[in-house]
N, C-alpha and C positions, 0 to 999 in steps of 0.2 A: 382434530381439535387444536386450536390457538389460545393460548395464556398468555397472559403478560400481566405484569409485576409493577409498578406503580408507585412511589414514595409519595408521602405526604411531606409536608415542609413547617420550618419553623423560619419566621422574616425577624432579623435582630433590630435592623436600624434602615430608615429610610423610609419604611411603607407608606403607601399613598400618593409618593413621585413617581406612583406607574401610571398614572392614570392619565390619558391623552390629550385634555385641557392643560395640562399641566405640564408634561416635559417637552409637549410641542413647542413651548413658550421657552421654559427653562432649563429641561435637562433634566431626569430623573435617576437616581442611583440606589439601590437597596445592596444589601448584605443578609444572606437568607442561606440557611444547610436545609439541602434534605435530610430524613430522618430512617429511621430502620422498622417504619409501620406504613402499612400497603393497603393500596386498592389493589386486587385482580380482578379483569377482565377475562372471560373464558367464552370463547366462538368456538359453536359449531356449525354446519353444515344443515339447516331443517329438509329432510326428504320431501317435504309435501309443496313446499316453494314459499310456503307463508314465513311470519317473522313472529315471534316468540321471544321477548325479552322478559328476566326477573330481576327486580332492583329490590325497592323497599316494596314495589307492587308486581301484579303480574299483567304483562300484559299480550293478547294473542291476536295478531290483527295479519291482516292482507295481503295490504300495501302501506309506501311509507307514508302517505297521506295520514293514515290512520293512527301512527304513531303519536302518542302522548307525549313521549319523552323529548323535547325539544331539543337536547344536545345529541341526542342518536340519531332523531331527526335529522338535523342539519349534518351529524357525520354520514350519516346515509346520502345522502341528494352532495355532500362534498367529492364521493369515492365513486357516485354512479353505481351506490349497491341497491336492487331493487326488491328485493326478496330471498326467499330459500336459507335463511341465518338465524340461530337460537344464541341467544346471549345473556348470559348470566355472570355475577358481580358481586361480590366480596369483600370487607375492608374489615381488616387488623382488629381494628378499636372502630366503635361510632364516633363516625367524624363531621356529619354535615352539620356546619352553624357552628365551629368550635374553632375556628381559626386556624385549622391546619391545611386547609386549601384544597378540601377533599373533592369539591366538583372541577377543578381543574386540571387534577391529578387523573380521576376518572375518562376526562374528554382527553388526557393526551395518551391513558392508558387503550383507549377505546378507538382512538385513530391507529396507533400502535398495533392492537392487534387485529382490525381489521384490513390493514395494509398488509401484515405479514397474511392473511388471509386471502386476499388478493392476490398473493407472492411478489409483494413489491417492500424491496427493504425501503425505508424511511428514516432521515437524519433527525438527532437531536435539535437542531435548528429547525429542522421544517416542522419536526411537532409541536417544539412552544409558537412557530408563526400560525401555523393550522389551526391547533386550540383555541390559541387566542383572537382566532379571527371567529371559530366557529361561534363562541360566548361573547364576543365585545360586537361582533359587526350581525352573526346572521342570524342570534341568540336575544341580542339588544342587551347586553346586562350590562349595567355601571359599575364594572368591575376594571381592573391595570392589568397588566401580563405578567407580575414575577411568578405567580403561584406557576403558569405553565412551564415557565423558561424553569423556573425551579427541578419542577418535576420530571423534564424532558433531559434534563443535562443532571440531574444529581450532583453531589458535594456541596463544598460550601464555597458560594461565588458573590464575587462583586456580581453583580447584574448593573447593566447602564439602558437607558432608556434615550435614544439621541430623538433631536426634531426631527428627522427624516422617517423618525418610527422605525427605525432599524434595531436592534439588543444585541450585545455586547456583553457576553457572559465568560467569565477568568476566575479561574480557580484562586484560592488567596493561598499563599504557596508560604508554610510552616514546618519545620521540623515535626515529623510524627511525636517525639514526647512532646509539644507544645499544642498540638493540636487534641493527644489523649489528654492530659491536664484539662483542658476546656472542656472537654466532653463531661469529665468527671466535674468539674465546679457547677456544670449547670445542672438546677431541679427542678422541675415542672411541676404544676397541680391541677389538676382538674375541677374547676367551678361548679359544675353541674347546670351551667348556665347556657342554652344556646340562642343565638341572635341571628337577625337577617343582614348580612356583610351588607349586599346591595344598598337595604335603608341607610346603612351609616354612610357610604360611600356616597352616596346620593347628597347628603346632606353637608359634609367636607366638602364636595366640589364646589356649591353654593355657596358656602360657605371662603375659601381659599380665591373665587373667583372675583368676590365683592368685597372681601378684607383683606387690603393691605398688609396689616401686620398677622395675620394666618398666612399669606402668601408668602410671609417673609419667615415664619417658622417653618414651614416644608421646603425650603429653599437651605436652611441651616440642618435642616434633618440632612440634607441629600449631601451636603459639607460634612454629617457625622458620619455620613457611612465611608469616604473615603478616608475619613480621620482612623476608621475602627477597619477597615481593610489596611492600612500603616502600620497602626498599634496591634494587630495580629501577628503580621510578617515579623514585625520586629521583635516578637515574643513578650509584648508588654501585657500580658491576661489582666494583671487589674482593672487598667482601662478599659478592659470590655465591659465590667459593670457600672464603673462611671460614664461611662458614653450610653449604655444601653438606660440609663437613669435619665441624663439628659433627655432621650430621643423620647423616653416616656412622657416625661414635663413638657416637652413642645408638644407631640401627637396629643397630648388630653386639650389643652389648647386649640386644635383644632375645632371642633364640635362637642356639643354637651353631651352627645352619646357613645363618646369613646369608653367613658368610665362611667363607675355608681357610686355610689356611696360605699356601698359594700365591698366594691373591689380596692376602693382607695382606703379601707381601713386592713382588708391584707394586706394589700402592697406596703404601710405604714409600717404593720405586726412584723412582715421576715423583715422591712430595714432595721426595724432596732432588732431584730433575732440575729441579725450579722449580712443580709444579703447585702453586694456594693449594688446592688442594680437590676434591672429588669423591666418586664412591661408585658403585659396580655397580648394574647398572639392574636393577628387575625386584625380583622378592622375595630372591635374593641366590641365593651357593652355584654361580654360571657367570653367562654370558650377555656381555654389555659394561660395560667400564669407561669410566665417562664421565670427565673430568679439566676441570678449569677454569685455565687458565695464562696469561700473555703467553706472544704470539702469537712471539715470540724464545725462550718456551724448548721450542715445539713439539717440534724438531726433537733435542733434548736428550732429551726427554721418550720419545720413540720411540724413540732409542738405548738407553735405559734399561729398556726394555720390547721391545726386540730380536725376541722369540721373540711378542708378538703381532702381529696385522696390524692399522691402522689402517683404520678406516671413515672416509669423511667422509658427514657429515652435514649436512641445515641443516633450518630451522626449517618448517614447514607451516601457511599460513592458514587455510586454505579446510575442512577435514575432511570428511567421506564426502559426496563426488559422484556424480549420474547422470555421465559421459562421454559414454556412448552410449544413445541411445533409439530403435526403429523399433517402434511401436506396431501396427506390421501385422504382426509375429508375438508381440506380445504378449497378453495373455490373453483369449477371445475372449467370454467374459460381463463384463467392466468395462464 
């Protein structure tokens, strides 16, 4: 049996100069942590040579033709795996449509450990290029690459996105009390609201490609995220809620389906509760609202937001792990 371990992510400033229209042209930069909530992936060995995956459905087929699952698919027919494999799948918290990058996290959890299955170790580089080839090129999806690069490298990183389509992933390098302080200022909540990332992203590209001044607002977004990779190093924490406020008022600008009504009357509620800043995670329109506040107006903050549930979260080093390995039911030609 093969495990591997999976962070999901949280993207602070930047999001949406991942996407290939876009930093092919201009250059895209995000500022994004993983987080300490998981997808596992778990392979075994099927005796009978067929494939057997469980997700949210079951599925018992063949061959990989027959597969459903379009990103196992396409990691199957990437790895040359034809059969003989039972794969089943686990996440922390429900996460798909909630903005924490949970289907990319999965595809780099799920190359991960069918490579160590194979018995071929596999770099953190080459799983967010893999992923992200699997979902953006053999997948079709209108989705950027930081959720993978995220997942695949852990911590909390500049990510760059250059025109040659190369990434560019650096730690933002803080004194540990500086970086525990940040953990503790930030509060989460959970909307109850999930959305299709793809439709909004769909729509922003259209959008970004034919308006000048939206193309000039994700062009300043990708100017905040170096601004706020600065003011981290430098230990200035305030400014991450002023910048991550900024980065919310350009990104709503983008498209009419990044927010609702609803979320812009929370988001209003923790500003006067004391938050400096924040923004809904994920491409917008549901998912979690992240908040940046002293740690004194926490408890204001959640008053004020009543009607959602607080998540607590914290920061993730490490990003996509082997846990477990017994090579004696792993793949018997490696």
């Amino acid at each position: 049996m093969i495990i591997s371990r999976t962070p999901l992510r949280m993207s602070f400033v930047g999001g949406g100069s991942d996407m290939p229209d876009f930093y092919r042209r201009y250059g895209g930069a995000v500022v994004s942590t993983s987080i300490d909530k998981y997808v596992y992936v778990n392979i075994n060995r099927k005796f009978d040579g067929g494939i057997r995956l469980a997700y949210s459905k079951t599925e018992e087929v063949e061959t990989v033709e027959q597969i459903e699952h379009r990103l196992v698919r396409a990691a199957f027919d990437m790895l040359g795996i034809t059969g003989g494999v039972e794969i089943t799948t686990i996440a922390d918290i429900p996460s798909r449509g909630t903005g924490l990058g949970s289907s990319s996290s999965f595809t780099v959890g799920l190359l991960n450990a069918l490579s160590a299955y194979l018995g071929r170790h596999i770099s953190a580089d080459s799983l967010g290029y893999c992923s992200s080839d699997i979902e953006i090129n053999r997948c079709g999806e209108p989705i950027g690459k930081q959720d993978q690069y995220a997942a695949a490298y852990g911590g909390l990183n500049l990510i760059e996105f250059k025109a040659d389509d190369s990434v560019l992933v650096s730690p933002v390098i803080m004194p540990l009390e500086v970086r525990s302080a940040l953990e503790r200022r930030i509060i989460v909540f959970y909307t109850g609201v999930t959305r299709s990332a793809s439709d909004i992203l769909k729509q922003q590209t259209i959008a970004i490609s034919s308006d000048g001044a939206k193309r000039a607002a994700l062009i300043r977004m990708v100017e905040l995220a170096y601004a706020l990779r600065e003011e981290l190093q430098n230990g200035n924490l305030d400014s991450f809620g002023e910048i991550l406020n900024d980065n919310w008022n350009l990104k709503k600008s983008l498209t009419k389906g990044i927010s609702t009504s609803a979320i812009d009357d929370w988001y209003d509620a923790a500003r006067k509760a004391g938050a400096l800043g924040g923004k809904l995670l994920g491409a917008g329109a549901g998912g979690f609202l992240m908040f940046y506040a002293p740690e004194d107006r926490h408890a204001a903050i959640a008053e004020a937001l009543g009607a959602l549930r607080p998540i607590d979260l914290r920061f993730d080093t490490l990003g996509s792990r082997i846990i477990f390995y017994n090579p004696t039911t792993a793949h018997s030609n490696s």
